[in-house]
ChimeraX commands (.cxc) that place a marker at each C-alpha (Angstrom):
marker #1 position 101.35,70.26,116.09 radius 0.5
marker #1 position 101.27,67.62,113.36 radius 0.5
marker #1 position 99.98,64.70,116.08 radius 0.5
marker #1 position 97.75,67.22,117.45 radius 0.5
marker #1 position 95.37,68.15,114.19 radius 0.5
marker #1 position 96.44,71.74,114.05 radius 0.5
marker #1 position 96.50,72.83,110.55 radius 0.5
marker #1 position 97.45,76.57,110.59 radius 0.5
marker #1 position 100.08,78.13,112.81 radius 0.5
marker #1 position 100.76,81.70,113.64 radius 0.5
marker #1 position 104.31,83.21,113.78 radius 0.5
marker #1 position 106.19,86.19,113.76 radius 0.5
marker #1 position 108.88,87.52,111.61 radius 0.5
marker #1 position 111.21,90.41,113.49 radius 0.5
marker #1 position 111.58,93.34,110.96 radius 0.5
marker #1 position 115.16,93.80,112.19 radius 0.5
marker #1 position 116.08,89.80,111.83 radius 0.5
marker #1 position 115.30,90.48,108.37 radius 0.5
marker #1 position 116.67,93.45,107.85 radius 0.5
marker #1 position 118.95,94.33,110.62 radius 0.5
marker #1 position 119.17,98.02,109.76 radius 0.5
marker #1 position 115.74,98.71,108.40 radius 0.5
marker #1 position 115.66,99.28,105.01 radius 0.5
marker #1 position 116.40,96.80,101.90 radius 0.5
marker #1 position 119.17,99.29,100.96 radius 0.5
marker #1 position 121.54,98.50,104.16 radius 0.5
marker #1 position 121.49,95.21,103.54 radius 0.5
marker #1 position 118.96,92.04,104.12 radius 0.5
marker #1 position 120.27,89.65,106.88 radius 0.5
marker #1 position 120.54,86.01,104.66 radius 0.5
marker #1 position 120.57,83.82,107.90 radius 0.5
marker #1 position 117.51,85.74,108.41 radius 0.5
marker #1 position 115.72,84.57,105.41 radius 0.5
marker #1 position 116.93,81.14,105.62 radius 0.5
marker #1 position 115.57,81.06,109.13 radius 0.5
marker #1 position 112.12,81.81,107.97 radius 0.5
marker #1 position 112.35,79.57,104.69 radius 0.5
marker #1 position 112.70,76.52,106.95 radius 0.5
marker #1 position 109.85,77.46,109.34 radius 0.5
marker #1 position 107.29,77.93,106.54 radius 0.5
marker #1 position 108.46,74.89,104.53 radius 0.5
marker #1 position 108.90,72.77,107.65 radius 0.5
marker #1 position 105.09,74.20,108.41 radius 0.5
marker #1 position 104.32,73.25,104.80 radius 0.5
marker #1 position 105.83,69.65,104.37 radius 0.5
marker #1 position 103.53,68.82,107.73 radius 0.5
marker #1 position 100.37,70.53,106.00 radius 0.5
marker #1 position 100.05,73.50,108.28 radius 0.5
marker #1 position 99.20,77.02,107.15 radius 0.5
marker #1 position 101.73,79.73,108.07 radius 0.5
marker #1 position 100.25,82.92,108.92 radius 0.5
marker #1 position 102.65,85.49,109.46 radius 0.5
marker #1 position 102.55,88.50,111.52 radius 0.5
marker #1 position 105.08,91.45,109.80 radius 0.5
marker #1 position 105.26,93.48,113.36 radius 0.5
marker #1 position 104.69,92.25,116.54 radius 0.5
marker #1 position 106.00,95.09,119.17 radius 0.5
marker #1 position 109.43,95.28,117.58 radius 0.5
marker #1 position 110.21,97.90,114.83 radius 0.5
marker #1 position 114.46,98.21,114.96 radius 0.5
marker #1 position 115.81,100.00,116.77 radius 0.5
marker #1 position 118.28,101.62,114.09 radius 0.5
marker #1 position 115.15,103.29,112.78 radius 0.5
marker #1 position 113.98,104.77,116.28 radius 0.5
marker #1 position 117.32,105.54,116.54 radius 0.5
marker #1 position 117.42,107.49,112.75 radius 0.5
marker #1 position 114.02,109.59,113.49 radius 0.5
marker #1 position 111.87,108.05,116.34 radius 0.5
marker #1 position 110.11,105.10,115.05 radius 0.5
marker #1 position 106.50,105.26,114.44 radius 0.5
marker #1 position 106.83,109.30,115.96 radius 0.5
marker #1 position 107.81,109.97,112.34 radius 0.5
marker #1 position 106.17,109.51,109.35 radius 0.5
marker #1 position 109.15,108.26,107.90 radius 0.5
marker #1 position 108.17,104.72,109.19 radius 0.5
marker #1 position 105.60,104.55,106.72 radius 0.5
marker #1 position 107.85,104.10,103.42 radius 0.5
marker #1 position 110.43,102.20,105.13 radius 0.5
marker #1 position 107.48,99.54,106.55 radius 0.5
marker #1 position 105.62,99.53,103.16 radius 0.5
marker #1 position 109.72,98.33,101.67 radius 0.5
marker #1 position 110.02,95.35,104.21 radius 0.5
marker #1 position 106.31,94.18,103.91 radius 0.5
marker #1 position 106.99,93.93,100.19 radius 0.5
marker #1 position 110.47,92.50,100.53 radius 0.5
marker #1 position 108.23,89.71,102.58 radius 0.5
marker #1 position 105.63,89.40,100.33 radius 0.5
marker #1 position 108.40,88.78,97.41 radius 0.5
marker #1 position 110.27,86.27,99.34 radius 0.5
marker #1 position 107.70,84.46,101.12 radius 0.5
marker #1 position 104.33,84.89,99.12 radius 0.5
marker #1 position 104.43,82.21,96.94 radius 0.5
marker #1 position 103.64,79.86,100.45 radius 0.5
marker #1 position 102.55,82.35,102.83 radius 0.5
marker #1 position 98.63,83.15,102.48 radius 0.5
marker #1 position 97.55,84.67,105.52 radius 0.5
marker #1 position 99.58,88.07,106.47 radius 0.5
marker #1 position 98.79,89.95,109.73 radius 0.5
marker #1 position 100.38,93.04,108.88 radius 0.5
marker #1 position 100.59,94.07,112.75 radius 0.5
marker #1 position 100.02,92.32,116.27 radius 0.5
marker #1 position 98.02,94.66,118.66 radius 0.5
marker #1 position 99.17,97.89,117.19 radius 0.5
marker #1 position 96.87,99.61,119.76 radius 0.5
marker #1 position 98.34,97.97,122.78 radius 0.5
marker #1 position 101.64,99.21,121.68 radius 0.5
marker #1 position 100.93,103.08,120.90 radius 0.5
marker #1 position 99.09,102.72,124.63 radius 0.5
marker #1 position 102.18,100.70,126.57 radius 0.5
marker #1 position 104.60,101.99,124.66 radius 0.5
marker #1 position 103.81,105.94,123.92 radius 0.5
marker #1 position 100.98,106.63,127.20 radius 0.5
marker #1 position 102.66,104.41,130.10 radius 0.5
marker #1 position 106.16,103.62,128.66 radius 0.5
marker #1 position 105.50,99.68,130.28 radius 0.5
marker #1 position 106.71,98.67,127.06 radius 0.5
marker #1 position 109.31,99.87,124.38 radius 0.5
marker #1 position 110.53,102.49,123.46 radius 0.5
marker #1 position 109.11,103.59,127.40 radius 0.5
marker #1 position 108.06,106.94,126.81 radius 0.5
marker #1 position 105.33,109.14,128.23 radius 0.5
marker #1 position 105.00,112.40,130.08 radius 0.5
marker #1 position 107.24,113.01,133.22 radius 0.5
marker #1 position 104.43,111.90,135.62 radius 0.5
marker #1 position 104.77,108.66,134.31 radius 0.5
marker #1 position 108.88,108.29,135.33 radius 0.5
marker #1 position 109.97,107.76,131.91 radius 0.5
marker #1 position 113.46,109.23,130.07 radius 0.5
marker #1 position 110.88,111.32,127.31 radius 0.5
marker #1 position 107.56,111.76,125.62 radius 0.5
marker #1 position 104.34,113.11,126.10 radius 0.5
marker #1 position 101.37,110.92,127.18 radius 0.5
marker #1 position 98.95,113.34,125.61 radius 0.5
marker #1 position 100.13,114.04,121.79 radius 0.5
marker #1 position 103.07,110.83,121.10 radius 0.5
marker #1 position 100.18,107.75,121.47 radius 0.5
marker #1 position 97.86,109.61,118.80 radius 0.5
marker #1 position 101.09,110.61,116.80 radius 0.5
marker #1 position 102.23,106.99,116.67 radius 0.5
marker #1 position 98.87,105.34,115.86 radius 0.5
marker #1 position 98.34,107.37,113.07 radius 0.5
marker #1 position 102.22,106.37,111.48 radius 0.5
marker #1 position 101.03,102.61,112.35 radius 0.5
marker #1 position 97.75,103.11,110.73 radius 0.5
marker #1 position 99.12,104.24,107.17 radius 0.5
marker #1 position 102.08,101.91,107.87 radius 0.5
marker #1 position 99.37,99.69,107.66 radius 0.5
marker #1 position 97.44,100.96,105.01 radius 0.5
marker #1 position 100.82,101.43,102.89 radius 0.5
marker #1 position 101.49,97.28,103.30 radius 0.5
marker #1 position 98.33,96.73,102.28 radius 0.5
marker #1 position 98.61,98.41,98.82 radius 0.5
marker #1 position 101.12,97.02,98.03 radius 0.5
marker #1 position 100.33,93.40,98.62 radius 0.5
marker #1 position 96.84,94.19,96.75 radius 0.5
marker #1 position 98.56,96.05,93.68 radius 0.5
marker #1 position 101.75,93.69,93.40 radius 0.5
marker #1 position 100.91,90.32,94.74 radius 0.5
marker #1 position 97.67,89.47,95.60 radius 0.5
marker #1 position 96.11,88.71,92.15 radius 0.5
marker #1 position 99.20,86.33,91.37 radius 0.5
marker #1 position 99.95,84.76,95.07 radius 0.5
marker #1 position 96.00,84.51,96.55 radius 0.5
marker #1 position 96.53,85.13,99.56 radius 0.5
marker #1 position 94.70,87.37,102.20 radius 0.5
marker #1 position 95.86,89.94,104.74 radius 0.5
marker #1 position 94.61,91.81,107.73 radius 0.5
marker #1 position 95.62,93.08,111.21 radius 0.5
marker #1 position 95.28,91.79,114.73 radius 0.5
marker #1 position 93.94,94.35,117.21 radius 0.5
marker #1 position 93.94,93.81,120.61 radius 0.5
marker #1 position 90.96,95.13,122.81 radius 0.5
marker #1 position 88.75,94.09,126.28 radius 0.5
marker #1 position 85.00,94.08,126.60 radius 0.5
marker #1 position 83.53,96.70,128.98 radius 0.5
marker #1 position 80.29,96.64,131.00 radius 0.5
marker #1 position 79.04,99.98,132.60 radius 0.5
marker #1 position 80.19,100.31,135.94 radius 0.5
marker #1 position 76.53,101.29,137.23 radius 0.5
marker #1 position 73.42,101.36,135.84 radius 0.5
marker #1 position 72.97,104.86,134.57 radius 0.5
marker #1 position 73.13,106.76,131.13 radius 0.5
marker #1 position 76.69,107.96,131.73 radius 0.5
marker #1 position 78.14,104.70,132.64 radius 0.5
marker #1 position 76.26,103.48,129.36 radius 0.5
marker #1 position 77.88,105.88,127.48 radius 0.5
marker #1 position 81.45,105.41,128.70 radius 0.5
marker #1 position 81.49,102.03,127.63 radius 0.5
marker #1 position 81.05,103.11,123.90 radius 0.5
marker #1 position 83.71,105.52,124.70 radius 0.5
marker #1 position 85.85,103.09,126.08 radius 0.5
marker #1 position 85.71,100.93,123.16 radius 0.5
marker #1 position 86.16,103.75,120.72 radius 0.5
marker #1 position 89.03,104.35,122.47 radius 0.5
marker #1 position 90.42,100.62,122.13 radius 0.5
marker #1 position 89.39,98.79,119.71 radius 0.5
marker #1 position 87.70,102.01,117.44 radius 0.5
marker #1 position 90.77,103.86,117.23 radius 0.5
marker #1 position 92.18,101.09,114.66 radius 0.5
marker #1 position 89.52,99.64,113.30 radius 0.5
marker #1 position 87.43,102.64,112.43 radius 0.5
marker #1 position 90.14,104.07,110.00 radius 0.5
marker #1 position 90.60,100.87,108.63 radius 0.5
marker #1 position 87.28,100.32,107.86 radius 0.5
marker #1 position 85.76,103.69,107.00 radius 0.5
marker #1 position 88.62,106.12,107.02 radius 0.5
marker #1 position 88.71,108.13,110.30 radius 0.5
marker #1 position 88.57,107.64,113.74 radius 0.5
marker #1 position 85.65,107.35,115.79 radius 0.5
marker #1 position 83.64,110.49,116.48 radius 0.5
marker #1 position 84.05,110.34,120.24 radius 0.5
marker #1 position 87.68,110.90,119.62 radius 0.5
marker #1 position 87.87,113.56,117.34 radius 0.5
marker #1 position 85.59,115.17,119.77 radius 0.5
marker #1 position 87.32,114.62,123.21 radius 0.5
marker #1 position 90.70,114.60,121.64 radius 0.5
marker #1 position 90.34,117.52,119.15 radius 0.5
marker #1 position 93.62,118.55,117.32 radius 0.5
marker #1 position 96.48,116.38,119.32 radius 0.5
marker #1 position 94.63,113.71,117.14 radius 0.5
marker #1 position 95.98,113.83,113.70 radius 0.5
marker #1 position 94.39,113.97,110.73 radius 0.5
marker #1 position 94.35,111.67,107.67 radius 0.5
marker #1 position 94.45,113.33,104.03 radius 0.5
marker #1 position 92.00,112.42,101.11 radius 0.5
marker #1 position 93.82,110.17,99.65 radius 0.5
marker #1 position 95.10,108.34,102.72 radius 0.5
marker #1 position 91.42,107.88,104.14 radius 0.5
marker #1 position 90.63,106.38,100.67 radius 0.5
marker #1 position 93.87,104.03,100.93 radius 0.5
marker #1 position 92.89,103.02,104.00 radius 0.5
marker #1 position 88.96,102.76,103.91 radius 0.5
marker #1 position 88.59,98.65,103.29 radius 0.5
marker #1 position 92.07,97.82,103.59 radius 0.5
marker #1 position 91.78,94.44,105.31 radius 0.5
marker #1 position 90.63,91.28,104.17 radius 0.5
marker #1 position 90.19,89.74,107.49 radius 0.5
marker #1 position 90.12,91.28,111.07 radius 0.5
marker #1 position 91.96,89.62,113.76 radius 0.5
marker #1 position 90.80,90.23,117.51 radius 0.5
marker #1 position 93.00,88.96,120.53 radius 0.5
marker #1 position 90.50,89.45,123.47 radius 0.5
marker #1 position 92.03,88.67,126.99 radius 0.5
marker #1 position 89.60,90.29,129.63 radius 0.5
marker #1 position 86.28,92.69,130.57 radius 0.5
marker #1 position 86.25,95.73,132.31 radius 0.5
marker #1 position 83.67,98.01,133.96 radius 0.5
marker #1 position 83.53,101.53,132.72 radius 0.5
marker #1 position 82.79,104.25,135.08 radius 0.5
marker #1 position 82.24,107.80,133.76 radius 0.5
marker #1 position 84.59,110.47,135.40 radius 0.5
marker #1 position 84.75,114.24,134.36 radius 0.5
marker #1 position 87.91,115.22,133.19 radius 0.5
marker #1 position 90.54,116.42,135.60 radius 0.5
marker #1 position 93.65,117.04,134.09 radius 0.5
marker #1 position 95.13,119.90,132.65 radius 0.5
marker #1 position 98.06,121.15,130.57 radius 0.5
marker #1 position 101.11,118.86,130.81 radius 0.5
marker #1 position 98.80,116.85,132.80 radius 0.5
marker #1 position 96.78,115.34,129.97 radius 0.5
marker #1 position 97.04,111.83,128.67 radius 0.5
marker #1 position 95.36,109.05,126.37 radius 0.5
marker #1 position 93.98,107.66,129.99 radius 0.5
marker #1 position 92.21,111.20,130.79 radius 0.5
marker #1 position 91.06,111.31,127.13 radius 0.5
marker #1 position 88.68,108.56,127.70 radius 0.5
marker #1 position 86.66,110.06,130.62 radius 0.5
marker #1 position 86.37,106.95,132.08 radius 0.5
marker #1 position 87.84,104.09,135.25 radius 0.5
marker #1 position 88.47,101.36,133.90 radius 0.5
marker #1 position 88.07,98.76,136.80 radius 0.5
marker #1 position 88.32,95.01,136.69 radius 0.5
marker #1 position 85.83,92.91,137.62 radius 0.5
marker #1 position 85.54,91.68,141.23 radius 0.5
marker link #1:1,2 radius 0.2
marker link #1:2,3 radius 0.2
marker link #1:3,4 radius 0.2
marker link #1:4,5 radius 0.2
marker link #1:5,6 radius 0.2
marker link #1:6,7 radius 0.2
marker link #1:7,8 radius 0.2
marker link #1:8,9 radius 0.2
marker link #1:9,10 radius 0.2
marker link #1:10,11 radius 0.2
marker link #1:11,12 radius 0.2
marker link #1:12,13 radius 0.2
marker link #1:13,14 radius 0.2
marker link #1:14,15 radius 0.2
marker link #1:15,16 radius 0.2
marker link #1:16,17 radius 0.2
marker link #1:17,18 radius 0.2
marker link #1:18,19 radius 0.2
marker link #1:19,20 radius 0.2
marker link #1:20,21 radius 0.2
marker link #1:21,22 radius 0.2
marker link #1:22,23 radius 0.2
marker link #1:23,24 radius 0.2
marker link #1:24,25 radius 0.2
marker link #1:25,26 radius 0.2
marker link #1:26,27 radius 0.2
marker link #1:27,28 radius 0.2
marker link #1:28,29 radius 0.2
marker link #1:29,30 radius 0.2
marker link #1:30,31 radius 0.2
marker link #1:31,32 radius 0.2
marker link #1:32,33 radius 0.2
marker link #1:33,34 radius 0.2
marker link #1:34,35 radius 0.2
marker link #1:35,36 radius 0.2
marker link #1:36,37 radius 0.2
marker link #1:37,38 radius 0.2
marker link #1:38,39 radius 0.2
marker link #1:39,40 radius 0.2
marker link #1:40,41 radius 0.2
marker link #1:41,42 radius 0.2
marker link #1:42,43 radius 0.2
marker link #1:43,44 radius 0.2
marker link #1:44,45 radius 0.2
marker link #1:45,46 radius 0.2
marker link #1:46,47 radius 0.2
marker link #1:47,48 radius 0.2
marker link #1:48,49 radius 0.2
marker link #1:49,50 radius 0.2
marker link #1:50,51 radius 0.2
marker link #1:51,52 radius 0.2
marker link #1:52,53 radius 0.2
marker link #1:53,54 radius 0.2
marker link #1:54,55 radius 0.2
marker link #1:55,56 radius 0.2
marker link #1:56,57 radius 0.2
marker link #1:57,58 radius 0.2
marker link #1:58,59 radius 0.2
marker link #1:59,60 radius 0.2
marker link #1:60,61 radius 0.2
marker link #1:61,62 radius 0.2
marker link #1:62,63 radius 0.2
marker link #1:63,64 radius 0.2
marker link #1:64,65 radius 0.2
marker link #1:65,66 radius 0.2
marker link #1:66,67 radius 0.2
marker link #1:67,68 radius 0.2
marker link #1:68,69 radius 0.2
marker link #1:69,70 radius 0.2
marker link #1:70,71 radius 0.2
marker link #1:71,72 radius 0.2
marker link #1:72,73 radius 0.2
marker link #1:73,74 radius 0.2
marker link #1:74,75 radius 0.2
marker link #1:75,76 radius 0.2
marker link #1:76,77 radius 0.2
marker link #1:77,78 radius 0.2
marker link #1:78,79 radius 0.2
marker link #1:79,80 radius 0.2
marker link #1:80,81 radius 0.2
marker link #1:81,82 radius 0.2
marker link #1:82,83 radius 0.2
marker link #1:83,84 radius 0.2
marker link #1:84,85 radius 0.2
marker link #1:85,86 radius 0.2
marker link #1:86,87 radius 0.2
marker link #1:87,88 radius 0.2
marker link #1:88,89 radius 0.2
marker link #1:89,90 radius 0.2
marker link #1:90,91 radius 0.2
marker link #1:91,92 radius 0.2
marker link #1:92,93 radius 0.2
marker link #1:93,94 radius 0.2
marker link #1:94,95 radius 0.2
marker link #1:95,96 radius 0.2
marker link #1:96,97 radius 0.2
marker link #1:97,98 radius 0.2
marker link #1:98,99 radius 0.2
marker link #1:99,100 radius 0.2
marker link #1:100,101 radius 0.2
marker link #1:101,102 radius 0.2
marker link #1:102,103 radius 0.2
marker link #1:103,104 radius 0.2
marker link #1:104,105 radius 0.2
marker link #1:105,106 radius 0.2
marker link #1:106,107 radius 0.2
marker link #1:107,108 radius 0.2
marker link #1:108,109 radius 0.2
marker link #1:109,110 radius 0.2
marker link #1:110,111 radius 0.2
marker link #1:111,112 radius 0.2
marker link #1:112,113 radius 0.2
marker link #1:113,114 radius 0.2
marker link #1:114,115 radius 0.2
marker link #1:115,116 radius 0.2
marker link #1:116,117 radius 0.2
marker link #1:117,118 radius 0.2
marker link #1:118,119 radius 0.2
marker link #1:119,120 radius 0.2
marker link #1:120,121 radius 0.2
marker link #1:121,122 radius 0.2
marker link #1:122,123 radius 0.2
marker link #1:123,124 radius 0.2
marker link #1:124,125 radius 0.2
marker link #1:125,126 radius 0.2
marker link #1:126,127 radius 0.2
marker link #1:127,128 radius 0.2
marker link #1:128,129 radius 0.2
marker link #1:129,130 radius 0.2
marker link #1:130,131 radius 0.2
marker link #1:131,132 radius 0.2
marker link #1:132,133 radius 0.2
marker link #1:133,134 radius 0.2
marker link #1:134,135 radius 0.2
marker link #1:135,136 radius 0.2
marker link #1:136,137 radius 0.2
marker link #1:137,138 radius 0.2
marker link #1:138,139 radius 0.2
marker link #1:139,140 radius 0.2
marker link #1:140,141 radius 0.2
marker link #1:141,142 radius 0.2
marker link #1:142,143 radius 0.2
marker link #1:143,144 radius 0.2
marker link #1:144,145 radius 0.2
marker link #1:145,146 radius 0.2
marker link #1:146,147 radius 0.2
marker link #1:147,148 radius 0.2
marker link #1:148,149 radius 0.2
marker link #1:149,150 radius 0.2
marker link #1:150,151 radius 0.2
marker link #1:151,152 radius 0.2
marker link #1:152,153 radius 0.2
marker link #1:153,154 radius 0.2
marker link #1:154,155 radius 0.2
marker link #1:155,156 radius 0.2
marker link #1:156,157 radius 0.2
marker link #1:157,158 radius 0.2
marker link #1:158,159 radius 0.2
marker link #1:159,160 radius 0.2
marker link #1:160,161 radius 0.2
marker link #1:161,162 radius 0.2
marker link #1:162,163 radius 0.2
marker link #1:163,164 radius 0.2
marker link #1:164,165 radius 0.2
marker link #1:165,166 radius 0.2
marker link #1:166,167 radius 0.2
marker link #1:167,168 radius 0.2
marker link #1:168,169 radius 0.2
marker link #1:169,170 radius 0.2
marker link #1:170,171 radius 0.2
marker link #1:171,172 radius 0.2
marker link #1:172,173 radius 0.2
marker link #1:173,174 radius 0.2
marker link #1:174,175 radius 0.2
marker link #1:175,176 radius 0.2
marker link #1:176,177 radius 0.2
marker link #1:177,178 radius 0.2
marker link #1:178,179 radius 0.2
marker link #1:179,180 radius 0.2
marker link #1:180,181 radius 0.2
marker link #1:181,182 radius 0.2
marker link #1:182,183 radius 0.2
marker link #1:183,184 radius 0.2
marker link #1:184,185 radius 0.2
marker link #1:185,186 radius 0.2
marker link #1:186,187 radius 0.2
marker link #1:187,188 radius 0.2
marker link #1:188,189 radius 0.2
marker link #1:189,190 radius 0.2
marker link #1:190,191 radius 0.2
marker link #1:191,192 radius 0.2
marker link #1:192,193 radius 0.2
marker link #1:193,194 radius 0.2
marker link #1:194,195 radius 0.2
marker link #1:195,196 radius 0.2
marker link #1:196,197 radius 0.2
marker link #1:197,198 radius 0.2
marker link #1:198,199 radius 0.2
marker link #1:199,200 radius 0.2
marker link #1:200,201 radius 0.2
marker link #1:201,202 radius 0.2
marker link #1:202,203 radius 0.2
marker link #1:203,204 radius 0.2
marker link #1:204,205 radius 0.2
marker link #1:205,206 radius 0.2
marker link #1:206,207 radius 0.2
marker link #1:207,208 radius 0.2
marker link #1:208,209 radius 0.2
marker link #1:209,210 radius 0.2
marker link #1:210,211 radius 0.2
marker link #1:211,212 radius 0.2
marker link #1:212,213 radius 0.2
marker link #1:213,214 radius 0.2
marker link #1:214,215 radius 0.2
marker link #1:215,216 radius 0.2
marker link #1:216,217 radius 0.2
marker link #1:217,218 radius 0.2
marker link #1:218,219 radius 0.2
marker link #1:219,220 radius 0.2
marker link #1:220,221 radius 0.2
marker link #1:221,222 radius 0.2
marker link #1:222,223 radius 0.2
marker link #1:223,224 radius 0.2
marker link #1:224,225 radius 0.2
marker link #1:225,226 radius 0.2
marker link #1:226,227 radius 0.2
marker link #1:227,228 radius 0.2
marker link #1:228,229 radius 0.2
marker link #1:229,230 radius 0.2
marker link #1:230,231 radius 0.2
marker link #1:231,232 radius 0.2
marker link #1:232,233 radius 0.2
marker link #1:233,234 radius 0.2
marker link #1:234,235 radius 0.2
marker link #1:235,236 radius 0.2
marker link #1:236,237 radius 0.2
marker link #1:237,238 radius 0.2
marker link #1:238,239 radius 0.2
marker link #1:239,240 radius 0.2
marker link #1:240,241 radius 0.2
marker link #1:241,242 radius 0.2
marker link #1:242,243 radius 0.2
marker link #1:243,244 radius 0.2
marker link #1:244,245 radius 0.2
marker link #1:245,246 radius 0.2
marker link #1:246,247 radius 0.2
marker link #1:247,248 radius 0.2
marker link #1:248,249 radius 0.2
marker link #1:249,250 radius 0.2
marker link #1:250,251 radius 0.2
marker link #1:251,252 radius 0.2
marker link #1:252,253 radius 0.2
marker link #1:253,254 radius 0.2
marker link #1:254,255 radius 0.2
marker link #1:255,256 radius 0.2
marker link #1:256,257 radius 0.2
marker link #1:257,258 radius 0.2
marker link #1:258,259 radius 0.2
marker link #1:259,260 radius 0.2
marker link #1:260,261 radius 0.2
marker link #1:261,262 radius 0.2
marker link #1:262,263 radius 0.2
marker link #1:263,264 radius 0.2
marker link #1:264,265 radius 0.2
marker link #1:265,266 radius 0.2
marker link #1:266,267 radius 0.2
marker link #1:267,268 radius 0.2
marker link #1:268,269 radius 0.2
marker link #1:269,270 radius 0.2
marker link #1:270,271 radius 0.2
marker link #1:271,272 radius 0.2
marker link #1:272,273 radius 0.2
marker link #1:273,274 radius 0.2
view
């Protein structure tokens, strides 16, 4: 990277390397640590930035095991704990912190396909458990304060004396309208709302986007005063891994009941381009 020119590099610490059962109070992994220490100052002595991504698909499993993972709100508290146990140990040379990698892509993969861990969704979809219609909202939200929590705490405990900066890294496609008509014009908005929106709106002005409170309605959970105000700004950067385009086509919804998903929600095909 050195011979190259590269001057920053982006990694990503596993929660569960660190602390193997989830929480500071069952015990920090030191090999862990160590591990980590040598990357940044190895990263350091060549004069390349580290910026460091806290979560990156992989919350342990001894927490999804204790009460579901990001299906409780428990993950909040116990995320907010290792992101400061990281800024402590790290922060005097880490400067750039990604607080999550394509948080979005997971609560879809993970909660409204099951393609990726834990692999739930509803029955349709083959997997052991879930519900493709209420558990991808339900898990966004607990990653969204998650989010929000980290951030406090780096900006009331660390920020002022470390100088550093810290954001997320959403993941989302561009979309083109399928045909040439008002609808099709419209579902593109929708699906971006639904993609890229659904994180970065809250982020940036509290709530989700309108077109998902509306289409939604109350399987999409609500934030409190006080946790739309801790999350309205809370990012000092925006990271945006962009892959692909789509076309949008408008559909009606179809599904009913137990049929639902986050894929219905949208009103929309998705379709790659020829």
């Amino acid at each position: 990277m050195k011979r190259v020119g590269l001057d920053t590099f982006r990694l990503s610490f596993s929660w569960s390397r660190i602390l193997p059962k989830g929480k500071v109070s069952r015990g920090v992994n030191p090999l862990g640590v160590k591990f980590y220490n040598n990357v940044i100052n190895e990263l350091l002595h060549n004069g390349i930035k580290p910026l460091v991504t806290l979560l990156h698909y992989d919350p342990p499993q001894s927490l999804y095991d204790e009460y579901g993972g990001f299906l409780s709100s428990k993950i909040v508290d116990d995320f907010a704990e290792y992101a400061d146990f990281c800024f402590k140990t790290f922060g005097d040379r880490v400067k750039y912190w990604i607080t999550m990698n394509e948080p979005n892509g997971l609560a879809i993969n993970g909660y409204n396909f099951g393609s990726f861990a834990p692999g739930r969704c509803s029955p349709l979809g083959n997997c052991p458990g879930g519900n493709s219609a209420v558990e991808p909202y339900v898990a966004a939200h607990n990653m969204i304060l998650s989010h929000g929590a980290a951030v406090k705490v780096y900006k009331d405990k660390y920020q002022a004396i470390q100088k550093g900066k810290i954001g997320i890294t959403i993941v989302s496609h561009w979309f083109l309208p399928k045909f040439n008509t008002t609808a099709d014009r419209i579902a593109v908005s929708r699906a971006l709302d639904f993609m890229f929106g659904w994180f970065a709106r809250p982020i940036t002005f509290g709530d989700y986007p309108d077109s998902m409170r509306s289409l939604v309605g109350n399987r999409l959970p609500k934030f409190t005063k006080e946790q739309s105000a801790m999350l309205k700004g809370s990012l000092d950067f925006l990271g945006l891994n962009y892959y692909t385009a789509n076309y949008a086509e408008s559909i009606p919804l179809t599904a009913t009941g137990a049929n639902l998903s986050y894929t219905d929600d949208r009103r929309l095909r998705k379709m790659e381009f020829p």
